[in-house]
Rosetta silent file (secondary structure, phi, psi, omega in degrees, C-alpha in Angstrom):
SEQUENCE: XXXXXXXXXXXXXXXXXXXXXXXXXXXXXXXXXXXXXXXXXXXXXXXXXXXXXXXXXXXXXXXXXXXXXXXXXXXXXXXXXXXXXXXXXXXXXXXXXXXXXXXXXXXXXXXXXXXXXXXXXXXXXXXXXXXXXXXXXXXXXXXXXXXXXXXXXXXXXXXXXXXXXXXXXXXXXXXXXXXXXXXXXXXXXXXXXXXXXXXXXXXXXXXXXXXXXXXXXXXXXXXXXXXXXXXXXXXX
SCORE:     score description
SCORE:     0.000 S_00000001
   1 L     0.000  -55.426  171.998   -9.447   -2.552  -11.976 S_00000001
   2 E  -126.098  145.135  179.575   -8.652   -5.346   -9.423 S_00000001
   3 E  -150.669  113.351  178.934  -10.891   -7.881   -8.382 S_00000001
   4 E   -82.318  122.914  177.857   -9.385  -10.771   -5.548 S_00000001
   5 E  -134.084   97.953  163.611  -12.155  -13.534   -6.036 S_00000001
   6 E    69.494  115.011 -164.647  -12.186  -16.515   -2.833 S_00000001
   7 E  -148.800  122.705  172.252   -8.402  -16.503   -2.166 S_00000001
   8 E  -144.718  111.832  174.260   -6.543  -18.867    0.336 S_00000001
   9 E  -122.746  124.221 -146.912   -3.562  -18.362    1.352 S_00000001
  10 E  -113.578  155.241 -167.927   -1.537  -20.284    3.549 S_00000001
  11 E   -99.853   82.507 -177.434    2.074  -20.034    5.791 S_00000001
  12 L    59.799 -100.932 -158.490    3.153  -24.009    5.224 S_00000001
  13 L  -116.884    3.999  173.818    0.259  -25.713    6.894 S_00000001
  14 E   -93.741  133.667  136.355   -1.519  -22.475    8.460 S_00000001
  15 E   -64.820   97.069  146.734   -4.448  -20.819    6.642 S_00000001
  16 E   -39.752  -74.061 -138.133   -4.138  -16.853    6.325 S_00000001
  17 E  -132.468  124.345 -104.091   -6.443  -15.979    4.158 S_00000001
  18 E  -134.415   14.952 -158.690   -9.587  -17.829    4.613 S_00000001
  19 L    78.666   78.135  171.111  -11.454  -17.036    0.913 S_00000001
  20 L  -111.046  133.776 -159.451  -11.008  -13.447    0.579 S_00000001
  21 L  -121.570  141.263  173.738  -12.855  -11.505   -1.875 S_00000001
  22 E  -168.245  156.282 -177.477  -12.498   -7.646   -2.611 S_00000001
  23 E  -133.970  136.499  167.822  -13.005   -5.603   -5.485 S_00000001
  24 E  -150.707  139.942 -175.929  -11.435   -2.099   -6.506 S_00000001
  25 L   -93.436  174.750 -164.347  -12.022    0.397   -8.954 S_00000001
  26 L   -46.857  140.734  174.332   -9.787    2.652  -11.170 S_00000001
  27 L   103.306  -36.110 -149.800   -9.681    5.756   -8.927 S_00000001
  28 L   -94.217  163.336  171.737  -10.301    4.771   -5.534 S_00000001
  29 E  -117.612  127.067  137.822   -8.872    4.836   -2.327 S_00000001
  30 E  -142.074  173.423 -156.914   -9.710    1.921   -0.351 S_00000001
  31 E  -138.310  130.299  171.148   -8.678    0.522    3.059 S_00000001
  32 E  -120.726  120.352 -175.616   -8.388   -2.951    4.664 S_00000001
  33 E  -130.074  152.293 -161.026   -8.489   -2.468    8.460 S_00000001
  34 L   170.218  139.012  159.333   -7.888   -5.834   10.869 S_00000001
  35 L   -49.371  150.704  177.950   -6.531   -6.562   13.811 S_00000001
  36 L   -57.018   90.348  170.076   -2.832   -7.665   14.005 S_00000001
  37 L   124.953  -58.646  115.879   -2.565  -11.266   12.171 S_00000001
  38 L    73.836  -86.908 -175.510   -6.194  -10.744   10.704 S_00000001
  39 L   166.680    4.744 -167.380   -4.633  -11.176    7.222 S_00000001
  40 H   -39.040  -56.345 -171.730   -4.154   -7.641    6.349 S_00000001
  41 H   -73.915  -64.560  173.324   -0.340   -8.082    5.152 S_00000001
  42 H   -17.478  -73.720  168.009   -1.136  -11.370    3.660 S_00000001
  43 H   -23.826  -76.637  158.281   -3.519  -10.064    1.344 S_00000001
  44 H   -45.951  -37.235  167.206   -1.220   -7.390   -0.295 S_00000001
  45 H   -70.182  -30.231 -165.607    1.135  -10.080   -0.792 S_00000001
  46 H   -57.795  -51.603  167.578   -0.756  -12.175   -2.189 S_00000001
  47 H   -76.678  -12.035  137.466   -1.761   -9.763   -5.030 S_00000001
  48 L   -79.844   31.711  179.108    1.594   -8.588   -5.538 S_00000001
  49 L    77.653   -7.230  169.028    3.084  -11.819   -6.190 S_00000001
  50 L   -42.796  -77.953 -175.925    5.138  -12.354   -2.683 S_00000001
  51 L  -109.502  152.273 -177.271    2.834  -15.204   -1.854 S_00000001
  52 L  -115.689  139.235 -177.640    0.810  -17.030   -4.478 S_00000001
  53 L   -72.969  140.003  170.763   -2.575  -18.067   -3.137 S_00000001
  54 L   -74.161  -21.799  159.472   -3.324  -22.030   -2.898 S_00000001
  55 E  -162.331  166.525 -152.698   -6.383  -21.466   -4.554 S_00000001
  56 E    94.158  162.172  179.516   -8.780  -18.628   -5.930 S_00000001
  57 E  -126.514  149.702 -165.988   -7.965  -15.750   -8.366 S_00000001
  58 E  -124.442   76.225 -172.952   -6.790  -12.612   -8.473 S_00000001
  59 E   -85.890  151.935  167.754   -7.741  -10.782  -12.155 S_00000001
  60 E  -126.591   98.827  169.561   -5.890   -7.165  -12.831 S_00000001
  61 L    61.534   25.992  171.011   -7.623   -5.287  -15.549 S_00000001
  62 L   103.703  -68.749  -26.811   -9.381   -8.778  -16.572 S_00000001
  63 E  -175.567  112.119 -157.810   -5.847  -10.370  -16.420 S_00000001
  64 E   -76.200  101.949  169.472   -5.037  -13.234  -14.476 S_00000001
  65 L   -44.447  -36.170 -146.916   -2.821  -11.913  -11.664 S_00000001
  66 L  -103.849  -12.385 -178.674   -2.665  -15.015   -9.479 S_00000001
  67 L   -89.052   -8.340 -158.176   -0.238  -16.531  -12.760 S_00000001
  68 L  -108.119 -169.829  162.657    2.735  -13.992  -12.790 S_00000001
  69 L   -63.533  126.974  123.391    5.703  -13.339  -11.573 S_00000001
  70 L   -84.166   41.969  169.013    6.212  -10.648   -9.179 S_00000001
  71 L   -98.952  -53.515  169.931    8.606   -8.642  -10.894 S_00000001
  72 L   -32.371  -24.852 -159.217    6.025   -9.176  -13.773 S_00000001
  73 L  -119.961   -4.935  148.087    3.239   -7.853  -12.082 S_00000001
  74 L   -30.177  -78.350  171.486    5.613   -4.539  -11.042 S_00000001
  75 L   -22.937  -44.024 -176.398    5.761   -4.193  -14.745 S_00000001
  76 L   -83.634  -11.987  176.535    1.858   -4.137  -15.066 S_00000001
  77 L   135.322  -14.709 -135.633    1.811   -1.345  -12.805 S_00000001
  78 E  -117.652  119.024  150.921    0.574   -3.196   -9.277 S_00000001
  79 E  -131.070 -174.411 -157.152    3.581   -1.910   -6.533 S_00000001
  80 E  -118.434  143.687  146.654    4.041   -2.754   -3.108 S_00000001
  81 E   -98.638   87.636  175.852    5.057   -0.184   -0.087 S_00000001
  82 L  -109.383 -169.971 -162.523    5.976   -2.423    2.617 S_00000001
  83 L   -55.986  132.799 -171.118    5.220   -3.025    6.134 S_00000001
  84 L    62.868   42.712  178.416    8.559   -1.313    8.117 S_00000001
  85 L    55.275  -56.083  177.887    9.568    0.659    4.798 S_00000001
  86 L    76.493   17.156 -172.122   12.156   -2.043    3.674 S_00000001
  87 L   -66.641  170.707  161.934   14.158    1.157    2.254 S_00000001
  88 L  -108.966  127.355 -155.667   18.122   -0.035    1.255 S_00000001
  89 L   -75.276  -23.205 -159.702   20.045    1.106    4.097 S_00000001
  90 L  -111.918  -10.656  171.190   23.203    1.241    2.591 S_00000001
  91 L  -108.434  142.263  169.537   22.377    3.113   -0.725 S_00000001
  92 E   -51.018  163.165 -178.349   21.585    7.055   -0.744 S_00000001
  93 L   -46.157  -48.906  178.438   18.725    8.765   -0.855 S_00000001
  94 L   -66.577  -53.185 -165.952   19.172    9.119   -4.681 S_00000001
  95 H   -84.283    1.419 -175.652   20.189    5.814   -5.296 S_00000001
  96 H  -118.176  -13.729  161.811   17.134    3.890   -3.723 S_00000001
  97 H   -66.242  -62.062 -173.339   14.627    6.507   -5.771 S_00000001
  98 H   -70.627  -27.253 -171.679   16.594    4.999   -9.115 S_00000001
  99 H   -60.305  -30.737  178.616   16.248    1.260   -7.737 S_00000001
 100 L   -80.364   33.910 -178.804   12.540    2.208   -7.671 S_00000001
 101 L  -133.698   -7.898 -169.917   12.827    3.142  -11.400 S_00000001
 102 L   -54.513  -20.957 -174.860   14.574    0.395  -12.526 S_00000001
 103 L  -114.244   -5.547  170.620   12.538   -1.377  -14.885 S_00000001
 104 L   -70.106  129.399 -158.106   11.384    2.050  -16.210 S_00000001
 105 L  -113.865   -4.006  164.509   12.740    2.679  -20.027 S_00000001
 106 L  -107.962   83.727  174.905   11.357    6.327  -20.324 S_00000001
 107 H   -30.954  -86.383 -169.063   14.450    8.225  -19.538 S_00000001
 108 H   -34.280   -8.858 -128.181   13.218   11.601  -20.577 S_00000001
 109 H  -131.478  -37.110 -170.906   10.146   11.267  -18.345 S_00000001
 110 H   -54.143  -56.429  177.263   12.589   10.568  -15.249 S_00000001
 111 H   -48.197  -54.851  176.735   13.779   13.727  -14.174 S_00000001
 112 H   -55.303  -16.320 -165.196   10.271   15.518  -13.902 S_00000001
 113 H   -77.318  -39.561 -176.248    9.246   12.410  -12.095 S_00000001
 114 H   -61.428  -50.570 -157.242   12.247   13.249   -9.654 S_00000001
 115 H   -81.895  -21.343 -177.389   11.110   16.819   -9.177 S_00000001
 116 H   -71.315  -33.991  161.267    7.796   15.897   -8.650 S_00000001
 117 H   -59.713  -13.783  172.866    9.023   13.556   -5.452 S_00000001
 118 H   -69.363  -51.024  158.120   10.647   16.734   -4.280 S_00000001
 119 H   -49.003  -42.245  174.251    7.910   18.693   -4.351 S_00000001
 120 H   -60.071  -59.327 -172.663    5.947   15.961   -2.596 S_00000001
 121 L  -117.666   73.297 -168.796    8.852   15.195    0.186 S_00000001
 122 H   -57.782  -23.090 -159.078   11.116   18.754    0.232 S_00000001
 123 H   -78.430  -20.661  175.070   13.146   17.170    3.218 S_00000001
 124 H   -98.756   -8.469  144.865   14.412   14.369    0.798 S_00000001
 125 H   -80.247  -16.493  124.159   15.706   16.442   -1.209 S_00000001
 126 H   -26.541  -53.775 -156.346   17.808   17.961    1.363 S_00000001
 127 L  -126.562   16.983  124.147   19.071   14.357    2.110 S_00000001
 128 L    24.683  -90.971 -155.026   19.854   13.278   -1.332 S_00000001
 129 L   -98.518    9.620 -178.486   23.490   12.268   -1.197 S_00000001
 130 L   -98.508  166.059 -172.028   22.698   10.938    3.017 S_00000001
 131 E   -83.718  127.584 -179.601   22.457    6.858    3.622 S_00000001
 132 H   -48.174  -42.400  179.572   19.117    5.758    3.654 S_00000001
 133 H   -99.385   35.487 -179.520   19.370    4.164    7.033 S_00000001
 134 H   -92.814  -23.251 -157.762   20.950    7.259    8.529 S_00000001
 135 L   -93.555  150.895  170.585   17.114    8.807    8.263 S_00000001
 136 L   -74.917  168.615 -166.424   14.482    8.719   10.765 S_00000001
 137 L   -56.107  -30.163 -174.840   11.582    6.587   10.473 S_00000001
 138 H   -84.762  -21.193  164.823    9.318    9.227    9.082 S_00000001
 139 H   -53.488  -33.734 -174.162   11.941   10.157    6.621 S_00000001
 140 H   -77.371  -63.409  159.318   12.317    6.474    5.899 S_00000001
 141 H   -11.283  -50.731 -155.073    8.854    6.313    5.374 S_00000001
 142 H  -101.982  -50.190 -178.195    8.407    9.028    2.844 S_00000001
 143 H   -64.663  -78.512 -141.961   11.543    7.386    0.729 S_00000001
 144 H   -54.652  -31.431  164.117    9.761    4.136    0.506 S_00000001
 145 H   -83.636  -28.333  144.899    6.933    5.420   -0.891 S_00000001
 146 H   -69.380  -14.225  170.621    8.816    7.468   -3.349 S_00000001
 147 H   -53.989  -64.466  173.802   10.508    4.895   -4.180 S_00000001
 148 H   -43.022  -72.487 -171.684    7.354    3.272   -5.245 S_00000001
 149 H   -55.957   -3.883  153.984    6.364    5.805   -7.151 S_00000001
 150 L   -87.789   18.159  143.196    9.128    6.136   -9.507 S_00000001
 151 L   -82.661   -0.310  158.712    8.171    2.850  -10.780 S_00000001
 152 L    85.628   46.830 -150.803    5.123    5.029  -11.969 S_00000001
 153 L   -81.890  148.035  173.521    2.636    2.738  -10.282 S_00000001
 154 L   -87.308   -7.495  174.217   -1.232    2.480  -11.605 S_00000001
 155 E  -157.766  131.332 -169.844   -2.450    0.827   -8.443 S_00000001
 156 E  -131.966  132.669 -160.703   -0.076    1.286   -5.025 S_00000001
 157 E  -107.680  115.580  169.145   -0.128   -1.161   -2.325 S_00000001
 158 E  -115.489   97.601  175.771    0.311    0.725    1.075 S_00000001
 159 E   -95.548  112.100  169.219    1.271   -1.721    4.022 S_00000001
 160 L    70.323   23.902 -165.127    1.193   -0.007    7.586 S_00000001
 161 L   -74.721   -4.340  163.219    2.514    3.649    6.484 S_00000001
 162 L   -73.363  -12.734 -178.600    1.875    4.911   10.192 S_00000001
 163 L   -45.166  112.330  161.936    3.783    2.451   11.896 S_00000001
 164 L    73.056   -4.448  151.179    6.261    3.629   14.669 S_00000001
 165 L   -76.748  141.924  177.448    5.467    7.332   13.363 S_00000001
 166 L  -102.577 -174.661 -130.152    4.741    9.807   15.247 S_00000001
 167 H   -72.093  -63.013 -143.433    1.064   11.939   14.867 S_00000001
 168 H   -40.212  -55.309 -178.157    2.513   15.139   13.456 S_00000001
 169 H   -40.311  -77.506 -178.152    4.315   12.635   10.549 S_00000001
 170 H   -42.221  -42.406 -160.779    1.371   10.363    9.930 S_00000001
 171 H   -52.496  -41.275 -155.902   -0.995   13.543    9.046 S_00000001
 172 H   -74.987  -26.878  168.924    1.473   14.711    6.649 S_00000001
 173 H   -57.316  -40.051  172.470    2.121   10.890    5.144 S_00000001
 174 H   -58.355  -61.020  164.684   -1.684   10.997    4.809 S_00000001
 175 H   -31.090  -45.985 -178.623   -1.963   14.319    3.522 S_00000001
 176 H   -70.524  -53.928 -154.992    0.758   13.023    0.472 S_00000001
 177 H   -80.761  -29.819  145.787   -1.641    9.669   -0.091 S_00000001
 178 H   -62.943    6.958 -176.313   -4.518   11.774   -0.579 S_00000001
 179 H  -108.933  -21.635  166.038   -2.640   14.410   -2.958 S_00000001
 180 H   -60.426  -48.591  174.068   -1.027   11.034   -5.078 S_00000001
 181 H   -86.979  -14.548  157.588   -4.165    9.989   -5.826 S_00000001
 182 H   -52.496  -67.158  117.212   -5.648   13.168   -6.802 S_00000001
 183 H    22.402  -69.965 -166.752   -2.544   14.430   -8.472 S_00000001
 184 H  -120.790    9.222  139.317   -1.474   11.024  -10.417 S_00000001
 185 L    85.064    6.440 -158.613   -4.923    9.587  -10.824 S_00000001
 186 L   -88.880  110.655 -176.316   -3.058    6.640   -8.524 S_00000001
 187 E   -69.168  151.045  179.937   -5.770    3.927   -7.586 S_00000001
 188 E  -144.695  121.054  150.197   -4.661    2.849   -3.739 S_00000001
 189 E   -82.722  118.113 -174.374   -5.218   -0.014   -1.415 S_00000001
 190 E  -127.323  131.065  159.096   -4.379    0.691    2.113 S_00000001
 191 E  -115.706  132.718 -168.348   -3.764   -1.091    5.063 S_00000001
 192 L  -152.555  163.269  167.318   -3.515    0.243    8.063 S_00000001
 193 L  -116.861   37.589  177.142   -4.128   -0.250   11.320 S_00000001
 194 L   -71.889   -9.591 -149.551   -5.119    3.472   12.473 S_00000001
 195 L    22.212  -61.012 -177.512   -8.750    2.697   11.268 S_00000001
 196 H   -65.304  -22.263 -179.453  -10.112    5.781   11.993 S_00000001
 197 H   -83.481  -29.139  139.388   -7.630    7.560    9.639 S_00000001
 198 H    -0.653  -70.505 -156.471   -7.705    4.835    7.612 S_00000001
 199 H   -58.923  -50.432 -159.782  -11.529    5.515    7.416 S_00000001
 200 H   -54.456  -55.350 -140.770  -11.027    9.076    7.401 S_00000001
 201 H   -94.725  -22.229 -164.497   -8.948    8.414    3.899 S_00000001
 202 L  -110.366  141.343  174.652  -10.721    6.015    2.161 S_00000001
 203 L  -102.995   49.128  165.173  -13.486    5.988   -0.175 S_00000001
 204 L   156.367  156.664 -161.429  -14.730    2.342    0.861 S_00000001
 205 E  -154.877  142.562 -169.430  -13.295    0.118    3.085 S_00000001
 206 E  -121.506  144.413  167.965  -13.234   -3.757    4.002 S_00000001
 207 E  -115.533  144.013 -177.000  -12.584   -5.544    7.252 S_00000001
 208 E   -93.944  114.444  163.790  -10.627   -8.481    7.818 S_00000001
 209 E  -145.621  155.069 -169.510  -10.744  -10.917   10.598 S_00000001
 210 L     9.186   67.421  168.074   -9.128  -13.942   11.091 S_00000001
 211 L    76.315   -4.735  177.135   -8.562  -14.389    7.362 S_00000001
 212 E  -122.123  127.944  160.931  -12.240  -13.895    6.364 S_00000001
 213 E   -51.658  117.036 -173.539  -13.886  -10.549    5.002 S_00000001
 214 E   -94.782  -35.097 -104.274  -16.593   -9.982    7.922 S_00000001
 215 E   156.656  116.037  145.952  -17.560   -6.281    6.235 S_00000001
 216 E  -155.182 -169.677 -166.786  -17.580   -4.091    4.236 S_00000001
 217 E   167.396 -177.885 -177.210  -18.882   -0.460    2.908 S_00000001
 218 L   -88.802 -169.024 -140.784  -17.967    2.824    2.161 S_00000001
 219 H   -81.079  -16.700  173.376  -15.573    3.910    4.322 S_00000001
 220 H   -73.789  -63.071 -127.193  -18.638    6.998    6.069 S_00000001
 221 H  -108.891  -16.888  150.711  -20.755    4.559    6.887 S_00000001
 222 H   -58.736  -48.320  179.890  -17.804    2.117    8.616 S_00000001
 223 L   -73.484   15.654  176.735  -17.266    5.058   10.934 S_00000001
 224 L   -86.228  -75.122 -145.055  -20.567    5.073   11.845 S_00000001
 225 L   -33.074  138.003  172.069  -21.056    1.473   12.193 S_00000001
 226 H   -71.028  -51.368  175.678  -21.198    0.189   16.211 S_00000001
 227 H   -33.477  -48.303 -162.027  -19.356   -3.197   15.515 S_00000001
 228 H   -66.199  -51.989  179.012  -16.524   -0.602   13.644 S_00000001
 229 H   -46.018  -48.854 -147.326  -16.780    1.433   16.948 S_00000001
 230 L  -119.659   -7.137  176.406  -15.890   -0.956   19.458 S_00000001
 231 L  -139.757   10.845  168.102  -13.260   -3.364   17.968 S_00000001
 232 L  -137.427  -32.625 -142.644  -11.071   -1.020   15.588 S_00000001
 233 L  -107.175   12.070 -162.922  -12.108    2.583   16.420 S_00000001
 234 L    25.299   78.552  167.462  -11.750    1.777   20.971 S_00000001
 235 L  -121.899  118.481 -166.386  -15.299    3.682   20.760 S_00000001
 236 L  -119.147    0.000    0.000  -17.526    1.949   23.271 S_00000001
């Protein structure tokens, strides 16, 4: 479905991302775990169009990726969640669920779409008509990712959703990202840096460090691994 091949991506005159290669198929859960600055966040931009790589390619569904737009590559399907929700603070509950619809043209299709985020997140429906940045963080959370998903996405880019939550919250944000992709067939890339839940969540998983893939496998046999133990999972 996606396949990032030797990628470099650079801040002005720093190097990110260091030739990074990953591949993922239709279906999948996978997880990019890395230390803080690693390249984690990079990455996801890079494939949603935020940052364009200085060289290397990035095909979607064969499709050169590393060429668009990103509003263009929204369109194909590819959305972003990002790191510290990024919700709009100043529009309702309601109204930041339609921004994340915006480029969608099948009206009839909307409403069920609505009820189905309801079902997912009952507490936002309850907060509806409230100001987005009136909600706590796990609240915030939960809209940002519904957001995304009323743009109806075929592959959903999840940057950081534990961040600043606390436990009870992540389980249940976790709990939702395995029932989206079961549910809506929604292939997912996740970065996070819980690892083990990460791990827990994922059906294969890649590590990052300082801009270079070091690793990867499926995501059982990363919790095994002793390297995995000792520098993501504090297992000594």
């Amino acid at each position: 479905m996606l396949s990032v091949k030797e990628i470099h991506t650079y801040y002005g005159n720093i190097q990110a991302l260091k030739g990074v290669s990953l591949d993922i198929e239709k279906g999948e859960i996978i997880t990019l775990i890395g230390a803080n600055g690693a390249g984690k966040s990079t990455t996801l931009m890079s494939i949603s169009g935020l940052m364009h790589p200085r060289s290397g390619k990035i095909f979607y569904q064969n499709m050169p990726l590393h060429l668009l737009s990103p509003e263009k590559i929204v369109s194909l399907g590819i959305v972003q969640v990002p790191e510290g929700r990024r919700i709009f603070p100043d529009f309702t509950v309601m109204e930041n669920l339609e921004m994340g619809a915006y480029l969608r043209s099948d009206k009839p299709q909307l409403k069920k779409d609505y009820d189905y985020i309801f079902e997912l997140f009952p507490i936002l429906k309850d907060r509806k008509r409230q100001l987005g940045g009136t909600l706590s963080g796990g609240e915030q959370q939960m809209l940002a990712i519904s957001r995304a998903l009323m743009a109806k996405p075929k592959l959903l880019l999840l940057d950081e959703p534990s961040l600043g939550l606390a436990p009870m919250v992540i389980k249940q944000i976790f709990q939702i990202i395995r029932k989206i992709n079961s549910e809506q067939s929604t292939t997912i890339l996740l970065v996070e840096q819980n690892a083990n839940l990460a791990l827990q969540t994922a059906d294969r998983g890649y590590v990052i460090e300082n801009g270079l893939i070091i690793m990867q496998d499926k995501a059982e046999k990363l919790l095994q691994n002793e390297e995995v133990k000792k520098a993501y999972l504090g297992i000594v």
